[in-house]
Each structure stands twice: as C-alpha cells, then as structure tokens.
TORKOL-4160 file (C-alpha; in steps of 0.2 Angstrom, whole numbers, padded with zeros to 4 digits, m for minus):
236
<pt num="1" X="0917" Y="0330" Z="0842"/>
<pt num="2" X="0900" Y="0332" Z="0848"/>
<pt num="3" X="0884" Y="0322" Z="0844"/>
<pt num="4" X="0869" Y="0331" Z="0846"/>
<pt num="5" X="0853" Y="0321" Z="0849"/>
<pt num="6" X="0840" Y="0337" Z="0843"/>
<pt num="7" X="0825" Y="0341" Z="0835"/>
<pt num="8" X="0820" Y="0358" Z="0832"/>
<pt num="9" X="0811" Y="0361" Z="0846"/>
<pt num="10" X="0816" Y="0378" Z="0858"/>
<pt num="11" X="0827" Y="0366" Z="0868"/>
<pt num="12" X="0834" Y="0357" Z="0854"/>
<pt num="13" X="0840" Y="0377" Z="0848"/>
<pt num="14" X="0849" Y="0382" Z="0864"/>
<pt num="15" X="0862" Y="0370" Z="0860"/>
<pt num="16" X="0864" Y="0373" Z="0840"/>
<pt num="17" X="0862" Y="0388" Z="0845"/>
<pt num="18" X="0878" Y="0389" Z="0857"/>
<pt num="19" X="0889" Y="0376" Z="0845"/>
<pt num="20" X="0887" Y="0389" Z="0829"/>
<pt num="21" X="0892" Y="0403" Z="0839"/>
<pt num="22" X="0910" Y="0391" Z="0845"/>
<pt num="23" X="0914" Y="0386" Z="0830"/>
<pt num="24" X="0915" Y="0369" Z="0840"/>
<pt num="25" X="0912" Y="0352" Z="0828"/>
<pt num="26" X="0899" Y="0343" Z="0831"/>
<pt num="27" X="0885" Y="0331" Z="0822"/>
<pt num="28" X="0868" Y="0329" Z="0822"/>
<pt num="29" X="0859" Y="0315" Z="0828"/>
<pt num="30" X="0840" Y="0318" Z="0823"/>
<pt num="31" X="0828" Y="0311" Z="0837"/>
<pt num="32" X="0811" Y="0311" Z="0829"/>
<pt num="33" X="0801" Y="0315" Z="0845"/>
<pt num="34" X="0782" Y="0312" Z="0836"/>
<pt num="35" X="0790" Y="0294" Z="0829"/>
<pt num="36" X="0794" Y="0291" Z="0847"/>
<pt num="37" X="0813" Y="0288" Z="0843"/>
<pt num="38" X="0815" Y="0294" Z="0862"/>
<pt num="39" X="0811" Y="0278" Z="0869"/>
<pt num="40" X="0823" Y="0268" Z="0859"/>
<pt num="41" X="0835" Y="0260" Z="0872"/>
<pt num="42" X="0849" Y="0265" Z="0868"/>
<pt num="43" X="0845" Y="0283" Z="0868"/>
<pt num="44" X="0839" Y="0280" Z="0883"/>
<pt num="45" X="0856" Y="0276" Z="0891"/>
<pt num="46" X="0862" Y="0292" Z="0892"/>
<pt num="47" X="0847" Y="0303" Z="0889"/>
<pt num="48" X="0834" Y="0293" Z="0904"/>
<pt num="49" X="0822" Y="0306" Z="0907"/>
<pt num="50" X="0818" Y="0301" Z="0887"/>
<pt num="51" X="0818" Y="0320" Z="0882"/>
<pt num="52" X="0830" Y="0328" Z="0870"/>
<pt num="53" X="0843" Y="0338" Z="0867"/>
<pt num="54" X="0858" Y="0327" Z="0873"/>
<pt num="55" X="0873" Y="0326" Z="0869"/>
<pt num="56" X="0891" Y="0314" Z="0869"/>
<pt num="57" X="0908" Y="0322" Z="0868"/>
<pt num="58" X="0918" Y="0310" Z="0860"/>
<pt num="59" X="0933" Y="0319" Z="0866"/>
<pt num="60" X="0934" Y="0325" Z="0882"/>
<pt num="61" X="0944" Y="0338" Z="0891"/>
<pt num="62" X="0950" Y="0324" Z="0901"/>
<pt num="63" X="0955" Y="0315" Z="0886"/>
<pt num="64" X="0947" Y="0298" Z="0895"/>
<pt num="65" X="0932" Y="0290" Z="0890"/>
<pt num="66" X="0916" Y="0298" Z="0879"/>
<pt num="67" X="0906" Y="0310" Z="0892"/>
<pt num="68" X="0886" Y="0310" Z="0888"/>
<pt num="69" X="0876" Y="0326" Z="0895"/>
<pt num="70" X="0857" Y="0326" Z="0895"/>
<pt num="71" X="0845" Y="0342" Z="0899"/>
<pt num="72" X="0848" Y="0357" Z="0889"/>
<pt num="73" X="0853" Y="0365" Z="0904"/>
<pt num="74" X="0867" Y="0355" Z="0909"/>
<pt num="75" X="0874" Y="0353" Z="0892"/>
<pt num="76" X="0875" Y="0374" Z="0891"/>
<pt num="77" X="0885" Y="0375" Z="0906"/>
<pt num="78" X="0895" Y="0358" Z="0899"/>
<pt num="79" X="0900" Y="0366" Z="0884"/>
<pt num="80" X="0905" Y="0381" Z="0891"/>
<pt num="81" X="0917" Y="0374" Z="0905"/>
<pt num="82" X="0925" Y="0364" Z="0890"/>
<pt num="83" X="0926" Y="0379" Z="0879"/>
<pt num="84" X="0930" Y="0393" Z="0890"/>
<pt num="85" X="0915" Y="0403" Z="0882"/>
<pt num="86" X="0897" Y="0413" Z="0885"/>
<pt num="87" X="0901" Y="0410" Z="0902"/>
<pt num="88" X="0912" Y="0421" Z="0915"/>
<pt num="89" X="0926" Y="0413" Z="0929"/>
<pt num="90" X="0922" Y="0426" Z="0942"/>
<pt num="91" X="0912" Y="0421" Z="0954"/>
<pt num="92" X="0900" Y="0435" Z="0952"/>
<pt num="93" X="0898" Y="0435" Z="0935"/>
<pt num="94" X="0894" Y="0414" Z="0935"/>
<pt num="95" X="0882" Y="0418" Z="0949"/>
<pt num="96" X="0869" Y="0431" Z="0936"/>
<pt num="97" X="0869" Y="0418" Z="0923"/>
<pt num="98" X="0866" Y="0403" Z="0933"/>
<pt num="99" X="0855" Y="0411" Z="0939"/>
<pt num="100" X="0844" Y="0415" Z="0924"/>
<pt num="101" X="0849" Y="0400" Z="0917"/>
<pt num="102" X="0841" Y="0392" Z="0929"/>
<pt num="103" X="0825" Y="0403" Z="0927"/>
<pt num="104" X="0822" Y="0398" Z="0910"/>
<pt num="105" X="0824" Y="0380" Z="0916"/>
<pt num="106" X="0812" Y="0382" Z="0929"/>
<pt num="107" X="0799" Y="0396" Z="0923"/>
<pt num="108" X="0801" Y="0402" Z="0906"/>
<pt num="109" X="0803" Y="0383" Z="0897"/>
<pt num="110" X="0791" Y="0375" Z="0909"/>
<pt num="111" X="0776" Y="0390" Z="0908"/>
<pt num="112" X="0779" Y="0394" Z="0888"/>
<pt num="113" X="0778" Y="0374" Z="0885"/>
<pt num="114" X="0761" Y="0374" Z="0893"/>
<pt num="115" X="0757" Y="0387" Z="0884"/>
<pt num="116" X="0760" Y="0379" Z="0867"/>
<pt num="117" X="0751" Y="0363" Z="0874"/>
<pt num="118" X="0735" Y="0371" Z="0879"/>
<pt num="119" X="0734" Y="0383" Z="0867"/>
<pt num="120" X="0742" Y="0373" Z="0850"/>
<pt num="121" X="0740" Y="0351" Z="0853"/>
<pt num="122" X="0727" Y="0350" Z="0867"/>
<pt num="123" X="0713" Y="0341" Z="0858"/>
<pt num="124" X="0700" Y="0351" Z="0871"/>
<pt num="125" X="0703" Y="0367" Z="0874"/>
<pt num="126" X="0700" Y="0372" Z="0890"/>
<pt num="127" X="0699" Y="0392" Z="0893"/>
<pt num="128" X="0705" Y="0390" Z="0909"/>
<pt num="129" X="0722" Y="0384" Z="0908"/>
<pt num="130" X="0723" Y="0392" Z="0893"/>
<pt num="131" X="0721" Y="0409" Z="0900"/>
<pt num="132" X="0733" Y="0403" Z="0917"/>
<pt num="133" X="0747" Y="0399" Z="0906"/>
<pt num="134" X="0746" Y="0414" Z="0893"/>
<pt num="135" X="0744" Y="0425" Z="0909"/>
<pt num="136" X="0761" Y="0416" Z="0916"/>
<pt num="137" X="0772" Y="0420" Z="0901"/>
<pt num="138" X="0766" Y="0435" Z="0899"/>
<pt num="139" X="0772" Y="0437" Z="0918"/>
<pt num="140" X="0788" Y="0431" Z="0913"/>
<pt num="141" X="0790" Y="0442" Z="0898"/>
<pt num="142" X="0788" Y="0455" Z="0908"/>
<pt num="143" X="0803" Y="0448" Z="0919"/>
<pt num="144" X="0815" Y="0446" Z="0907"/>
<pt num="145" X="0809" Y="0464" Z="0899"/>
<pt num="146" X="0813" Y="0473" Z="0916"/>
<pt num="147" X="0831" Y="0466" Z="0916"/>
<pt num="148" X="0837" Y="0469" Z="0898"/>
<pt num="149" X="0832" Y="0488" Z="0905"/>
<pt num="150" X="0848" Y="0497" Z="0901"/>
<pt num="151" X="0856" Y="0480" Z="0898"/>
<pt num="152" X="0862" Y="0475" Z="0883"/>
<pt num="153" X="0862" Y="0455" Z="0885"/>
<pt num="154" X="0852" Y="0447" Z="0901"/>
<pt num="155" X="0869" Y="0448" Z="0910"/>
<pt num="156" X="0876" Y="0464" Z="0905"/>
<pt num="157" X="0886" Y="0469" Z="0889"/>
<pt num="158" X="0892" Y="0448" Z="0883"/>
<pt num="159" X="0883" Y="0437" Z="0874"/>
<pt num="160" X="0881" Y="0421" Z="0886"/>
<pt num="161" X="0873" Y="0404" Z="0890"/>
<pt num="162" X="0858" Y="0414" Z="0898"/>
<pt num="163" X="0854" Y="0423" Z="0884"/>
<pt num="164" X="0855" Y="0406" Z="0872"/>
<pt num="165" X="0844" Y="0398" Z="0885"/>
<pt num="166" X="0829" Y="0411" Z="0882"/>
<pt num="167" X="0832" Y="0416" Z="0865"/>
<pt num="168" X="0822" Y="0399" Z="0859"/>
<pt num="169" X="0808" Y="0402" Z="0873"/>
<pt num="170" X="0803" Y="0419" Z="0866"/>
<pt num="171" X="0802" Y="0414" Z="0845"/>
<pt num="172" X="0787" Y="0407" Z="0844"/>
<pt num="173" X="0780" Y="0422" Z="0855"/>
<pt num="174" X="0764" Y="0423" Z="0841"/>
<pt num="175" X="0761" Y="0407" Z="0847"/>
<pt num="176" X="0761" Y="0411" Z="0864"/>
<pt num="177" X="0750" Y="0426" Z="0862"/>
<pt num="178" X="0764" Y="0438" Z="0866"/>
<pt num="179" X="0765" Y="0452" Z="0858"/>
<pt num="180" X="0784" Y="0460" Z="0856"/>
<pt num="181" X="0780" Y="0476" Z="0857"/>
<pt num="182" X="0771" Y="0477" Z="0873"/>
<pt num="183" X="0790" Y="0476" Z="0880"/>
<pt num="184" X="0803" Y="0486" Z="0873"/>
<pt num="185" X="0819" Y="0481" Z="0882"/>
<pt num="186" X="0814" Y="0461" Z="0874"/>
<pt num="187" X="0810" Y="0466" Z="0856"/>
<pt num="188" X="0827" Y="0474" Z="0855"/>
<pt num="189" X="0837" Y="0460" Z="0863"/>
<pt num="190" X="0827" Y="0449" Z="0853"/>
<pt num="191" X="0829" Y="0455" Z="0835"/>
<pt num="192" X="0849" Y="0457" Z="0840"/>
<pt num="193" X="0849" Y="0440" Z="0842"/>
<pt num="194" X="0839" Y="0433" Z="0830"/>
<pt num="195" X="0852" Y="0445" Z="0818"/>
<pt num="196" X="0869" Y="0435" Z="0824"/>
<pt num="197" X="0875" Y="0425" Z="0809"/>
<pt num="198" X="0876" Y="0412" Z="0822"/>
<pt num="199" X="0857" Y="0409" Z="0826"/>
<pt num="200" X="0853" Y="0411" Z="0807"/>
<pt num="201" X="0864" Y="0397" Z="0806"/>
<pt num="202" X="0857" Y="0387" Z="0820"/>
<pt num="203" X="0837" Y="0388" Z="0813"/>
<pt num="204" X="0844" Y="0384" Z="0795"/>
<pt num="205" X="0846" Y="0365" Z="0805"/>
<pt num="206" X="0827" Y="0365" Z="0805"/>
<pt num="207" X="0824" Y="0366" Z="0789"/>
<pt num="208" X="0831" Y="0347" Z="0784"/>
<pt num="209" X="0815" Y="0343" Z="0796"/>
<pt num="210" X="0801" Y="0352" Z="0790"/>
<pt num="211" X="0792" Y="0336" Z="0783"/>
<pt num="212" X="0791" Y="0329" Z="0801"/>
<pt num="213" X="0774" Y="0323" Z="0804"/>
<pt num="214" X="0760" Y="0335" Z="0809"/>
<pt num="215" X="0752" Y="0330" Z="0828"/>
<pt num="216" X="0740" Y="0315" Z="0824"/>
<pt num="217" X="0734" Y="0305" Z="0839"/>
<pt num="218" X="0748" Y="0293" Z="0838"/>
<pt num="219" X="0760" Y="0305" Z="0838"/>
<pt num="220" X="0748" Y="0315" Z="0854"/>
<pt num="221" X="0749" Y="0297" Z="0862"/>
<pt num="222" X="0769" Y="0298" Z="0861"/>
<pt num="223" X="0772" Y="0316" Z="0867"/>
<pt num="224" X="0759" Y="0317" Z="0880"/>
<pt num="225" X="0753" Y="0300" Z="0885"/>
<pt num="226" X="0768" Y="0296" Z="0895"/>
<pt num="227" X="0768" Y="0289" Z="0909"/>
<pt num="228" X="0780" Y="0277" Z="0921"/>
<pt num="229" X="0772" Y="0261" Z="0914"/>
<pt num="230" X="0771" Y="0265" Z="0895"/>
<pt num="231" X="0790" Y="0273" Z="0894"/>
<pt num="232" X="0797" Y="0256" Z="0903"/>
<pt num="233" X="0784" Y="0246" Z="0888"/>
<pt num="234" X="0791" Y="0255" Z="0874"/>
<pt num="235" X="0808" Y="0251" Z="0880"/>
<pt num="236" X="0806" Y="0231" Z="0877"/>
C-alpha cells in the first residue's frame, strides 16, 4: 500500500496520476499546503524540504521496513522500479526519459511555477518578471512541441513517467498565458492524455478539495514567506 501526501497541485497530479494508470493501491493523505500542514513535524520526517507530494510504501519490494520517497521526481522513478511500468530496462530507453524527467524538474515545473506566482498570487504585479516568466514557458512549450514532432508520447510510441511529469505542467496553460494552438504536436499529445480514463480518474481526487481556502495573506505568509528561520519556528 502506498500513502500519498498530496494536494491538487501539478506535482501532487504526477503521482495520482501514475498510481490510477497501475492500478497500484494506495491512500491519500491530504496535506493542506495554505493551512501550512507542511510544517507539521512529523511530515517533516520524511518529507524535509517541507513540500509535497510524498509518499510511504508500506510494503516494500524488499519486504523490510516502510520506504518514504519525497520529490515528485523521485517518487515517479520509485514507483516505476517497483512496478515494472511507464519506464524501459534498456539503457537507451531509461536514458530519454530521465532525461526529460529531469527537464520538467529542472525547467518546465520551476519556470511554469513562476509563472503562476507572478502572474496569479503576487500581491504586486511587476511587468517585468511577469513578462520573463511567460517568455520562458512559452520557450519551454515550444520545446516540448518540437519533440512530440512525429512522436506520439515524449519518448516515442509508450506512455511513461516523462510524459506523467509534464502532463500537470501544461493544464493550467490559460493560466500561464499559453495558448495550445500555437503548437500543434502539444495540443495533440495533450488532449490524448487528458482523454485516458486514468487522468480523468486522477483530477476527480481534486474535487474532495475544492473548499480549500482561497490565497489570503496568511495563507501568502505560509507559501511564500518561507525562510530557514520560520520553517525551523513552525516546527516547535
């Protein structure tokens, strides 16, 4: 069994995302991110960068003690090792989609998350890095358009963890001031995703937390006021 740490946030989808298409039994464990429930010590434990998703298997393929996994990232390739699925033993094969895996990680999340920052919960709005950061993801769009040219899925004709990873990154593209349309080879990988009974499956989680509080300047405090010395006070 695995416990999911999540909240409906893009990160938070990769992982429903990859259990739904397993069939693999899990549980979710809402951490309400604008309550600050990502402080709380024992989430801490296994989750220290204070960020969800993460997750505990409960039983592992070595049958010993409970393994926790933090950083959406990890927990993909995690799940996959154990499962034998959405990712390839050839060495070729592991080396595409670690490889893109790792480019979400690094520059789709990262730049999109800006993005949504300046553009959606900054409480200025500063033209400037609003304009860098739409600029960047439309950079990245562009990216990920030119290799789904003549490409079914990012690493060829199979569904895998890469493709999970981006998937999230690339919903809220309205937000993002992205339009689809402006790049061909995404809007058709994207609307053939969105369409698996497994991703409708996977969004339908977010529905038990539609009532979570809107931004309010505690909850702006909590997500973007972080710092070394207010994480180690909220711990106490």
């Amino acid at each position: 069994m695995i416990e999911l740490y999540y909240w409906p946030t893009p990160n938070g989808h990769k992982i429903t995302l990859f259990l739904e298409e397993t069939g693999l039994g899990y549980v979710i464990k809402p951490v309400d991110i604008s309550a600050g429930e990502q402080f709380k010590p024992d989430f801490l434990a296994f989750s220290p960068n204070n960020r969800m998703p993460a997750i505990i298997d409960t039983a592992p393929a070595d049958g010993g003690e409970p393994i926790t996994v933090f950083e959406s990232g990890a927990i993909l390739l995690y799940l996959a090792e154990k499962t034998g699925q959405f990712l390839p033993d050839d060495v070729r094969g592991r080396k595409t989609i670690t490889e893109w895996l790792f480019w979400q990680m690094g520059g789709l999340g990262p730049m999109a998350g800006q993005n949504h920052h300046f553009g959606t919960y900054a409480p200025e709005k500063i033209p400037y890095a609003i304009t860098r950061y739409v600029n960047e993801t439309n950079r990245l769009y562009g990216v990920l358009d030119r290799r789904l040219a003549g490409r079914t899925f990012i690493a060829g004709d199979d569904y895998t963890v890469a493709d999970m990873a981006c998937y999230p990154w690339i919903v809220p593209h309205e937000r993002q001031q992205q339009n689809l349309a402006d790049f061909p080879n995404l809007k058709r990988w994207f609307e053939a995703i969105a369409q698996r009974p497994a991703t409708i499956r996977a969004y339908a989680h977010a529905d038990d937390y539609k009532s979570r509080p809107t931004i309010t300047d505690e909850s702006r405090k909590i997500l973007f006021g972080q710092t070394a010395g207010s994480v180690v006070q909220n711990t106490r």
